[in-house]
Backbone bond lengths (Angstrom), bond angles and torsions (degrees), N, CA, C in turn:
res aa  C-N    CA-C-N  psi(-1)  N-CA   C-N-CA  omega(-1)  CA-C   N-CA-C  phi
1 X - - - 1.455 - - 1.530 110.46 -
2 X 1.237 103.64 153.00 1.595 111.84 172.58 1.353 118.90 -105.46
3 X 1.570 107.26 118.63 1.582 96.97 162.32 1.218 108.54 -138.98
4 X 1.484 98.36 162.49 1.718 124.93 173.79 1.521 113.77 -92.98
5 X 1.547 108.14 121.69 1.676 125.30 151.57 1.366 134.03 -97.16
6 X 1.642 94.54 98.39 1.347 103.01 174.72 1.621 123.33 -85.56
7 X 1.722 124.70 155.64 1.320 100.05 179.75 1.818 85.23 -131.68
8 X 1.761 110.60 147.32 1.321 107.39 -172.13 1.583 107.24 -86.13
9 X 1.139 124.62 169.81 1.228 129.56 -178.34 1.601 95.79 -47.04
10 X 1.630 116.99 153.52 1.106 131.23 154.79 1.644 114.41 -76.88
11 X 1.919 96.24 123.42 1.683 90.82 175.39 1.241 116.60 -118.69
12 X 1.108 136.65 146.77 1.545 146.97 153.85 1.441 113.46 -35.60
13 X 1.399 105.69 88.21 1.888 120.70 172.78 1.122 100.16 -33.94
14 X 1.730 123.12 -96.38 1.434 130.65 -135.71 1.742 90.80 -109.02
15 X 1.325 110.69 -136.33 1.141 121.43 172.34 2.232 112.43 -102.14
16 X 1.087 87.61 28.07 1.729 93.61 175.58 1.507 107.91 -122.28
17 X 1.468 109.54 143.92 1.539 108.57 -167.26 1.726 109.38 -100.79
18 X 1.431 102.80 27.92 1.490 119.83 -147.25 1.443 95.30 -139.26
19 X 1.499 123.70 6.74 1.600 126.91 -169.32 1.426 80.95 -166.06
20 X 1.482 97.01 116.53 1.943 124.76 -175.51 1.844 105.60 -135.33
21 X 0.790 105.87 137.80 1.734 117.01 157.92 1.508 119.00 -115.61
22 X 1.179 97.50 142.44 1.628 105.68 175.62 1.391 114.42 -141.84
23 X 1.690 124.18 165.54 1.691 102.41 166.33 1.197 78.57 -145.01
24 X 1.538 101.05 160.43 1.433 131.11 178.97 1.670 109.58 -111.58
25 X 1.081 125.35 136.78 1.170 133.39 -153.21 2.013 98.51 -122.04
26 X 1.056 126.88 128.78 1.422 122.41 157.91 1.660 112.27 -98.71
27 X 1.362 124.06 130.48 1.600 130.26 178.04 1.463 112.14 -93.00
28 X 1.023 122.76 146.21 1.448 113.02 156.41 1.745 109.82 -92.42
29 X 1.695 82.81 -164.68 2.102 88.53 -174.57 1.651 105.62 -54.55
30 X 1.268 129.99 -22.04 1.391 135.73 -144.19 1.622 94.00 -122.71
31 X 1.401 100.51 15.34 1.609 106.05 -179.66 2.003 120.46 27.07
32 X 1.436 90.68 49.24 1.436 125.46 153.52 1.658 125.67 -71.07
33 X 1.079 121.40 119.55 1.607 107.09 166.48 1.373 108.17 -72.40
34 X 1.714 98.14 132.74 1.239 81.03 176.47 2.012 105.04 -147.38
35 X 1.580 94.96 24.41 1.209 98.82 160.70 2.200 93.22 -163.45
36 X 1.516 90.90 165.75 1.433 82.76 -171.55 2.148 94.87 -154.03
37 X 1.599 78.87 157.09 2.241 86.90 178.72 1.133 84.63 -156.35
38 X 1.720 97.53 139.49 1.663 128.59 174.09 1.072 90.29 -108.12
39 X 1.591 109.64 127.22 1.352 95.87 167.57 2.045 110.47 -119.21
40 X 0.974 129.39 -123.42 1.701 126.10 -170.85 1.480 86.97 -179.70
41 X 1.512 136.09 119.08 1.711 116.21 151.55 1.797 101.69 -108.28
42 X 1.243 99.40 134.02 1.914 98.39 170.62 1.490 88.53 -132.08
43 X 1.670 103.89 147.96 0.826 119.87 -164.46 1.847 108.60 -121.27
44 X 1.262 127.37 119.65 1.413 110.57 -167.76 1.756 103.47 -103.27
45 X 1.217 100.62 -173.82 1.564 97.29 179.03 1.926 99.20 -164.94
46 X 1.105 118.54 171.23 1.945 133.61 -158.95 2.243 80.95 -68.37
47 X 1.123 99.14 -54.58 1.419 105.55 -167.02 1.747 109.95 -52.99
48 X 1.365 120.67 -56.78 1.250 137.65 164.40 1.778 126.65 -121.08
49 X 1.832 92.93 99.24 1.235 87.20 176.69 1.255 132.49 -101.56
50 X 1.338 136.42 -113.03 0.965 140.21 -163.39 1.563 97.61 -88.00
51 X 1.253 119.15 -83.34 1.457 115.79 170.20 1.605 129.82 -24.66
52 X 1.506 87.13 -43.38 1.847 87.06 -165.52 2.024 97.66 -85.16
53 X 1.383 103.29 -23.36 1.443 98.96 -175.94 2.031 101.85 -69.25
54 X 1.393 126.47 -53.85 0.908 108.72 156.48 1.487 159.19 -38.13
55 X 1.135 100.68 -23.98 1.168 134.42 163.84 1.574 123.59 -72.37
56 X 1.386 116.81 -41.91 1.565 122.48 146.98 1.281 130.81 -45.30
57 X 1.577 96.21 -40.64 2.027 109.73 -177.24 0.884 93.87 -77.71
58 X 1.464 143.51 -68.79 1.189 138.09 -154.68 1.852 116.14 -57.21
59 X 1.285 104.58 -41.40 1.264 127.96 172.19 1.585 107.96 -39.52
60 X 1.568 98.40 -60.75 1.982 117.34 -166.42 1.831 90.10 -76.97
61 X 1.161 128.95 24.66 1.847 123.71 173.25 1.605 99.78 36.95
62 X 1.200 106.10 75.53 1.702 118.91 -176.16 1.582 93.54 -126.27
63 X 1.211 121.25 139.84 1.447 115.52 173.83 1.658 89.47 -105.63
64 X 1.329 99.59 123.76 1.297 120.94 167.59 1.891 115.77 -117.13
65 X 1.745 100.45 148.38 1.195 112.68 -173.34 1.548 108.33 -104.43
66 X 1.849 109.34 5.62 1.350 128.12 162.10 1.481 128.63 -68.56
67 X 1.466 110.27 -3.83 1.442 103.69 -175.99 0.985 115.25 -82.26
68 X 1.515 146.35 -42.13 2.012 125.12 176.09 1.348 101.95 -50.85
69 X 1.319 112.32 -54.73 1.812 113.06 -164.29 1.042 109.17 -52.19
70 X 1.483 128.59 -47.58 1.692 122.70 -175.18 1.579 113.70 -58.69
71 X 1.658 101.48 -45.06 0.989 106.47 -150.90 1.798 86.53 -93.57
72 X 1.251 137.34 -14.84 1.467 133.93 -170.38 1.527 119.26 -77.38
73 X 1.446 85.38 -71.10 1.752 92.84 -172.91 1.959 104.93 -151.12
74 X 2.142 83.59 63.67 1.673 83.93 164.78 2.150 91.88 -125.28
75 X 0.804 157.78 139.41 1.257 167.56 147.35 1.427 99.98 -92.57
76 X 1.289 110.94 105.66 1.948 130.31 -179.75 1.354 117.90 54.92
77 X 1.337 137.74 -89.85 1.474 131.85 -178.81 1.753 91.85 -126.30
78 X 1.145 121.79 -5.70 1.552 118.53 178.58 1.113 125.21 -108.43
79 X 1.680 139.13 156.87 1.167 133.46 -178.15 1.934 103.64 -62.73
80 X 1.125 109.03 164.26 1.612 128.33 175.68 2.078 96.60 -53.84
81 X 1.628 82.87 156.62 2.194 80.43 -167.72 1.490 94.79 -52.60
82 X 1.797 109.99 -40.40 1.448 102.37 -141.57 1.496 92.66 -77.98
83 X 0.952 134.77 -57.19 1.891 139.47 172.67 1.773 102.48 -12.06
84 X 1.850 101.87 -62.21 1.645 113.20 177.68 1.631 117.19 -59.85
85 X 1.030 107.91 -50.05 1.941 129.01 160.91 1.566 94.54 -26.86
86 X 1.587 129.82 -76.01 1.090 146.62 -88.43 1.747 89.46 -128.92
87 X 1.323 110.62 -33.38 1.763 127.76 -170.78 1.662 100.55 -114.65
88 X 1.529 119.66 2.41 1.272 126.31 156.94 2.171 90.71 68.79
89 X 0.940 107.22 28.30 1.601 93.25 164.85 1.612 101.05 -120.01
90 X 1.633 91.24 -173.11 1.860 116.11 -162.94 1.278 97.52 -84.80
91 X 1.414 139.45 151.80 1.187 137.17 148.84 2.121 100.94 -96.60
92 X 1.354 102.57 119.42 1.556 95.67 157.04 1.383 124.96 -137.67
93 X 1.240 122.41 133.56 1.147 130.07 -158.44 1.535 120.89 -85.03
94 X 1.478 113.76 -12.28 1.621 122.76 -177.88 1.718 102.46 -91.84
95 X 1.265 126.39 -17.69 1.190 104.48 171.67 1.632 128.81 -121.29
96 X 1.030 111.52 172.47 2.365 94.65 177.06 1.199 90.41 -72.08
97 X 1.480 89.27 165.43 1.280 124.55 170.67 1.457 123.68 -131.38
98 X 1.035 129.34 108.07 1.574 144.03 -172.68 1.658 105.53 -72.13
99 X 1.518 109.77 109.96 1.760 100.82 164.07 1.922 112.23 -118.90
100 X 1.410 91.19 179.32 1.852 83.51 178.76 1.201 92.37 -127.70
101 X 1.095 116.65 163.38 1.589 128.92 153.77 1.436 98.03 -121.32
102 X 1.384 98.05 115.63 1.576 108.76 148.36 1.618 154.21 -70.12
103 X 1.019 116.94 66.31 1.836 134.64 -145.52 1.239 108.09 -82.76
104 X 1.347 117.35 -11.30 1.557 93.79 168.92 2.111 95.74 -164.77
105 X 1.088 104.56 121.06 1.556 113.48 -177.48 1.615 99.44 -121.33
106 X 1.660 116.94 139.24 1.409 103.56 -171.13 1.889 89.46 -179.22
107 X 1.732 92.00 152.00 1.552 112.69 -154.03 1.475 88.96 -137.08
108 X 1.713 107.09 123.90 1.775 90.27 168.32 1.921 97.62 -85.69
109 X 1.461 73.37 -179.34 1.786 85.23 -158.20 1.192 127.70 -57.48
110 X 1.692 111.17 -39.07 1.359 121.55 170.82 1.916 120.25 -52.27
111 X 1.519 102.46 -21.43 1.890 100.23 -173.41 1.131 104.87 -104.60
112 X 1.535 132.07 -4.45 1.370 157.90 169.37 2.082 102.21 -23.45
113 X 1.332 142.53 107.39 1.386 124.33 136.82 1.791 88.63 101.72
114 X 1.684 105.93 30.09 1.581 125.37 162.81 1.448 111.87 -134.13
115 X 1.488 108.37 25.27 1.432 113.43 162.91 1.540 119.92 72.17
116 X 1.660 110.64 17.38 1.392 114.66 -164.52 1.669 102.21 -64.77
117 X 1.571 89.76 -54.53 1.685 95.63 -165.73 1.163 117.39 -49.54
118 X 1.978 131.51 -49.07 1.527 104.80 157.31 1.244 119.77 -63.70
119 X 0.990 157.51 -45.44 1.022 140.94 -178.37 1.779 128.47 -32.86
120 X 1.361 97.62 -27.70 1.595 116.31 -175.24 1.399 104.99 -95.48
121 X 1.253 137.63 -17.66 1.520 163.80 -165.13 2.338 78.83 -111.40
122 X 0.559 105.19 -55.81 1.660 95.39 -171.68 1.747 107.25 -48.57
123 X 1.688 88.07 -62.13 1.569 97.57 -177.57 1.675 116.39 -57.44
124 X 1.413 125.44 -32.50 1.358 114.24 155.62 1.025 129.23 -65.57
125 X 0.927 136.20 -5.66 1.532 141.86 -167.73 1.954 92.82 -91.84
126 X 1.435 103.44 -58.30 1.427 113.34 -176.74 1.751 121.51 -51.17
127 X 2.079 94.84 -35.00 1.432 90.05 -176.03 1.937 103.18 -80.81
128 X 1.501 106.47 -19.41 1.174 101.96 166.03 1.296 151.50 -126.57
129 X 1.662 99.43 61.59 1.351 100.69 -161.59 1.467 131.46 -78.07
130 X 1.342 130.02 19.07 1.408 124.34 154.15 1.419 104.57 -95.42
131 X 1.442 151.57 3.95 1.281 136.89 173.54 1.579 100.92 -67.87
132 X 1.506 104.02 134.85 1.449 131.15 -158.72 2.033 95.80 -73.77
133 X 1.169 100.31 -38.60 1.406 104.31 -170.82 1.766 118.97 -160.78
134 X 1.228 91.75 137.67 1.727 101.83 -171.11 1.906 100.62 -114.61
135 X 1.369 113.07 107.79 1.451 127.12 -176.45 1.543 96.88 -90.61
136 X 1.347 106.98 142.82 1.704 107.61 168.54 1.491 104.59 -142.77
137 X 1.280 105.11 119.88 1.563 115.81 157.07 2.005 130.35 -61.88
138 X 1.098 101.87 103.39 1.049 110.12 -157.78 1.970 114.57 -82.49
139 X 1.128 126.22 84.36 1.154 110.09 177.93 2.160 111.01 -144.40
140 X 0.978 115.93 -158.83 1.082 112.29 -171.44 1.258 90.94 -107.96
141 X 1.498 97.45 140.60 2.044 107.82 -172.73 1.866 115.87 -56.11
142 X 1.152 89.84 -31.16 1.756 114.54 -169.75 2.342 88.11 -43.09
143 X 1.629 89.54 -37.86 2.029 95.02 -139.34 1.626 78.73 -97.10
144 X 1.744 120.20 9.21 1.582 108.39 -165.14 2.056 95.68 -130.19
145 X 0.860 106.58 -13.61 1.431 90.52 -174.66 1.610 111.25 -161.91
146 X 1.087 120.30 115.46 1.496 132.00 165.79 2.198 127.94 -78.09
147 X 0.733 102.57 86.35 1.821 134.03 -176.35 1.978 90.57 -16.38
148 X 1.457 105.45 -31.78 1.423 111.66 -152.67 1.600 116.40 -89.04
149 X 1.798 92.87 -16.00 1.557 118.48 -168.68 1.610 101.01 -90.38
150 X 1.004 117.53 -16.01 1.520 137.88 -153.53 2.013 83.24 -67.68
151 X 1.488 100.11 149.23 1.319 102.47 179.47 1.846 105.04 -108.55
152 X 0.997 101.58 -25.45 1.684 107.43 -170.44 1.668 107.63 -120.52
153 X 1.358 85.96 117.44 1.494 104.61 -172.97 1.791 121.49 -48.78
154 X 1.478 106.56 -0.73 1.819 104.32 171.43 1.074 83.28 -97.61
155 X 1.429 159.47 -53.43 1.432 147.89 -152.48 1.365 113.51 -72.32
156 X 1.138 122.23 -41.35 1.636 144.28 156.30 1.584 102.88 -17.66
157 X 2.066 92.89 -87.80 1.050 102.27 173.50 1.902 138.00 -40.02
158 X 1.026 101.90 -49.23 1.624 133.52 159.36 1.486 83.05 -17.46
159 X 1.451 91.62 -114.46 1.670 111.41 -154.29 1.596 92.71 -57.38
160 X 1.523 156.29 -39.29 1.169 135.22 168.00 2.080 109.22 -22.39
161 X 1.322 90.49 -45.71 2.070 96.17 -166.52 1.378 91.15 -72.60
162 X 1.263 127.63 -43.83 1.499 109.24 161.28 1.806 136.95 -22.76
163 X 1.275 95.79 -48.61 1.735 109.92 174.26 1.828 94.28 59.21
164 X 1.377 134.77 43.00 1.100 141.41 150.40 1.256 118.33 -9.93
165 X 1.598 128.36 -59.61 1.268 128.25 160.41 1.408 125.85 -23.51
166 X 1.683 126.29 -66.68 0.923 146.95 138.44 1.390 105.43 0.13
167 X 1.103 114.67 -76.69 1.630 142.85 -160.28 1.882 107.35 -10.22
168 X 1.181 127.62 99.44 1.164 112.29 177.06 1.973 116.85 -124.38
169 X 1.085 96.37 50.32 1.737 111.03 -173.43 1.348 101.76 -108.82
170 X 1.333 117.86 115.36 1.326 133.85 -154.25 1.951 93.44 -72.99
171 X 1.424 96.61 -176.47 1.727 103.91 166.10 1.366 96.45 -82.26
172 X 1.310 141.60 -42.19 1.321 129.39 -149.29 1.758 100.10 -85.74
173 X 0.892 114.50 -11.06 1.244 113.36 -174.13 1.688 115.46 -83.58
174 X 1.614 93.65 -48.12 2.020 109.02 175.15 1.888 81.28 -64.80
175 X 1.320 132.45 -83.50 1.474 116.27 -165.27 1.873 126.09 -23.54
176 X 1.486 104.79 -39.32 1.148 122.26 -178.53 1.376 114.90 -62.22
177 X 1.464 97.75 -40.80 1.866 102.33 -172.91 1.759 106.19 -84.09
178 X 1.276 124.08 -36.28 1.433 119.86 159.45 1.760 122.37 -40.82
179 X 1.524 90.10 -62.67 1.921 101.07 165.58 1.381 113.41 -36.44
180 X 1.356 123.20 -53.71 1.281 138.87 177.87 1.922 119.59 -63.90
181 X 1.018 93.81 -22.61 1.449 122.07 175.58 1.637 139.22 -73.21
182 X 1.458 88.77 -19.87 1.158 118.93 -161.85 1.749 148.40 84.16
183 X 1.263 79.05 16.96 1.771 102.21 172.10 1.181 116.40 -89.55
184 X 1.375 111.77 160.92 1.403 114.30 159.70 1.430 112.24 -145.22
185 X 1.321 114.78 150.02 1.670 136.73 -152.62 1.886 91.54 -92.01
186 X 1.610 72.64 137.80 1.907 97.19 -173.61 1.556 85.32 -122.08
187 X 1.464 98.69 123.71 1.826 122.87 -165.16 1.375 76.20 -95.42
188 X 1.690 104.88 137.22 1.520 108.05 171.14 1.526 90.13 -116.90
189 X 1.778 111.28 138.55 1.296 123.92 156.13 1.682 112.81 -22.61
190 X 1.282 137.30 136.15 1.620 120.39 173.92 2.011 77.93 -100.35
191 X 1.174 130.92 4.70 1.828 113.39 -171.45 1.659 102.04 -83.16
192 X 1.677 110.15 -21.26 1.109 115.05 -175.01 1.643 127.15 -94.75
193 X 1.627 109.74 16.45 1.291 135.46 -156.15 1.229 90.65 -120.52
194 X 1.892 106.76 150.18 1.764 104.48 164.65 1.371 104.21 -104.94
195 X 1.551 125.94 -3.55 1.516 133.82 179.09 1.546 92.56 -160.95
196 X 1.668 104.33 153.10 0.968 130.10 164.22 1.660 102.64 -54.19
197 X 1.994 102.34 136.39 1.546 134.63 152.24 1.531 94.27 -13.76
198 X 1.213 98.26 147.44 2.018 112.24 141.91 1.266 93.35 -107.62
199 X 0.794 160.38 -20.40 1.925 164.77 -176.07 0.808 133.63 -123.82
200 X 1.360 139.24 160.06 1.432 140.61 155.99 1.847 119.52 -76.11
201 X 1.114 115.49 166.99 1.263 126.69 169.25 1.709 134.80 -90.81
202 X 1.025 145.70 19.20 1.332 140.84 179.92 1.188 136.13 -38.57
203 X 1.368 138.90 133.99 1.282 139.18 178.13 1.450 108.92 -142.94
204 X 1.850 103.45 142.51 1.616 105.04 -165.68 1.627 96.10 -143.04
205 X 0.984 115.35 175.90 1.849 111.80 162.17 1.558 99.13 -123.57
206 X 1.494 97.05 -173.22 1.145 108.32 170.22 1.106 147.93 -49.14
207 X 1.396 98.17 -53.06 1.701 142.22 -173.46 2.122 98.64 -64.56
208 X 1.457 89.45 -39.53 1.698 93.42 -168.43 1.788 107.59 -91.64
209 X 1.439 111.35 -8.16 1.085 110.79 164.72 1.115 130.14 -76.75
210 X 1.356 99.96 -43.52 1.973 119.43 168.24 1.630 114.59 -62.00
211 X 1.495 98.10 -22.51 1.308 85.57 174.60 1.731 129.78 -89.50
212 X 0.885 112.07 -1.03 1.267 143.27 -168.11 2.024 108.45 -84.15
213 X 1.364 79.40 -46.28 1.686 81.01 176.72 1.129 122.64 -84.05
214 X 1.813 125.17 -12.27 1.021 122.29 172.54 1.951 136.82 -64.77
């Protein structure tokens, strides 16, 4: 089959020109969506890093899905040594560093177990291949997004063809397909929590995404 990956303009989240969202859309022949990724890029720098950039969002009453990561395993504008150690990249401290969080990755059912979703995880990787690190929140779409909240009537529609309700794909299963993906799971302390995760933690780069599809 043939499909098209589109990615929408990058927009300015909050009031920082340094924290953007975008989603990438997969089409079919009938230029249907028929898979979709939200993604988040923030960009840190020596002046404002990880801490102090969080610390801005939180400040501007932004609900961000940046707070373990900033506050977990980022040390200045770079991931923690062992994270960099561990994902085989450089840590450098003189220049930014661009990461994504990936918040919502999703396949309607019929294109399901034809390899779309890396494939769509490939093509980001390609449009962004110096971002230092790609974070993904790992949970079942059902516990991540409501069809009804949706502001723009293709996104609506979108996850409506989903039938979410329905939805019976466990957590261990979305964790499994990330693993498979080329991520690997960042164990968060539960001593440093006031309640248990709704999610898991994953983090991948570029380089390990692309490699994955080959």
């Amino acid at each position: 089959m043939n499909f098209t990956i589109e990615f929408s303009k990058p927009e300015i989240k909050s009031s920082f020109d340094w924290q953007l969202i975008q989603e990438a859309n997969v089409l079919n022949e009938n230029n249907e969506i028929i898979a979709k990724a939200e993604i988040e890029l923030i960009t840190l720098n020596k002046h404002r890093d990880a801490l102090k950039s969080y610390a801005l969002i939180e400040s501007d009453d932004e609900a961000t899905d940046w707070e373990l990561p900033l506050n977990l395993y980022f040390k200045g504008q770079n991931l923690s040594a062992d994270l960099c150690k561990s994902l085989d990249i450089t840590a450098d401290i003189k220049k930014s560093k661009t990461h994504i969080m990936l918040e919502a990755i999703s396949v309607v059912p019929e294109y399901r177990n034809q390899g779309v979703a890396k494939l769509m995880l490939a093509e980001i990787a390609k449009k962004y291949p110096k971002v230092q690190s790609v974070t993904a929140l790992s949970m079942p779409m059902k516990m991540f997004v409501d069809a009804q909240d949706c502001e723009e009537q293709s996104a609506k529609t979108y996850y409506e063809s989903l039938s979410l309700e329905k939805e019976d794909m466990s957590a261990e299963q979305v964790a499994t397909f990330f693993e498979h993906s080329g991520f690997v799971e960042y164990n968060v302390d539960e001593a440093l929590l006031h309640e248990p995760l709704a999610f898991q933690l994953f983090i991948s780069t570029p380089s390990k995404l692309l490699a994955e599809i080959v």
